[in-house]
C-alpha positions as semicolon CSV with decimal commas, in nm:
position;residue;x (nm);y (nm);z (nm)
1;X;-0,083;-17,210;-11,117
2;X;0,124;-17,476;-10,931
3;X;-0,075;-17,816;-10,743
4;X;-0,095;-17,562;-10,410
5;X;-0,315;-17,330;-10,570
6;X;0,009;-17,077;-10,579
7;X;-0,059;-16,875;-10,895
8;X;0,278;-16,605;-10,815
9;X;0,552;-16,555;-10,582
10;X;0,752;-16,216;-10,594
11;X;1,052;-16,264;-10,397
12;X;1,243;-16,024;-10,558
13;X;1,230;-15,783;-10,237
14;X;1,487;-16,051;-10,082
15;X;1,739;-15,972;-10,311
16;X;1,778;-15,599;-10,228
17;X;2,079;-15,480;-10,054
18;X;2,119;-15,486;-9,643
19;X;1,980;-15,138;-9,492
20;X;1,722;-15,075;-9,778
21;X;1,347;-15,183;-9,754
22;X;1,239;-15,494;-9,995
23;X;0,873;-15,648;-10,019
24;X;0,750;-15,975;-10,132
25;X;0,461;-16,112;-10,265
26;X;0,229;-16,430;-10,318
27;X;-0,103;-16,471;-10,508
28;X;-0,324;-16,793;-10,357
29;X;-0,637;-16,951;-10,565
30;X;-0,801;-17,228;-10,464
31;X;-1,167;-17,400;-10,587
32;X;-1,438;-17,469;-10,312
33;X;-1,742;-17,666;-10,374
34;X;-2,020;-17,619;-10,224
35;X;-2,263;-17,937;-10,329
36;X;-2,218;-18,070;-9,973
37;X;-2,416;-17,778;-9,810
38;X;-2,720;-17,850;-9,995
39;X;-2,794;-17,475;-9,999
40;X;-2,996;-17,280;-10,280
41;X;-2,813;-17,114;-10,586
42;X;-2,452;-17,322;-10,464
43;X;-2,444;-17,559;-10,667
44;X;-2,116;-17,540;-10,853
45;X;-1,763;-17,450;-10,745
46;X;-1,654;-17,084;-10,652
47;X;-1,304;-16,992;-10,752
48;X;-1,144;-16,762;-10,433
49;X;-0,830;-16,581;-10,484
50;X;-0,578;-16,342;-10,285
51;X;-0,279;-16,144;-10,269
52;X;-0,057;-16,110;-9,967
53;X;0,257;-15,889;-9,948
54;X;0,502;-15,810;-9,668
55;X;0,774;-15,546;-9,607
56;X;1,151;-15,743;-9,588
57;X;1,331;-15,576;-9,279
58;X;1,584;-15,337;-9,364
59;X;1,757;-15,448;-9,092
60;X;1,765;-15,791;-9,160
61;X;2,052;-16,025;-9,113
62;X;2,270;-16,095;-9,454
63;X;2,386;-16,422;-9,306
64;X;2,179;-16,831;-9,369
């Protein structure tokens, strides 16, 4: 895991050929505290994670 919390990036669906369907990925964790809410049973940090993907157009264009 990078400074930004970025733990993966899959852009390997960018690579596939014009006209056929590609998808990429990211995985995201990041540490919260929660000492400043002075709430009950929060006392120490909470690691949150996620995993977003999208579909690459097909259709895209090949050209910068």
């Amino acid at each position: 895991m990078d400074a930004r919390g970025i733990d993966a990036i899959d852009a390997s669906g960018l690579s596939v050929p014009i006209g056929q369907v590609g998808c990429t990925s990211v995985t995201v964790h990041c540490t919260v505290t929660f000492s400043d809410l002075l709430l009950p049973g929060t006392l120490g940090p909470k690691t949150l994670s996620d995993k977003f993907s999208s579909v690459a157009d097909a259709y895209r264009s090949g050209e910068g």
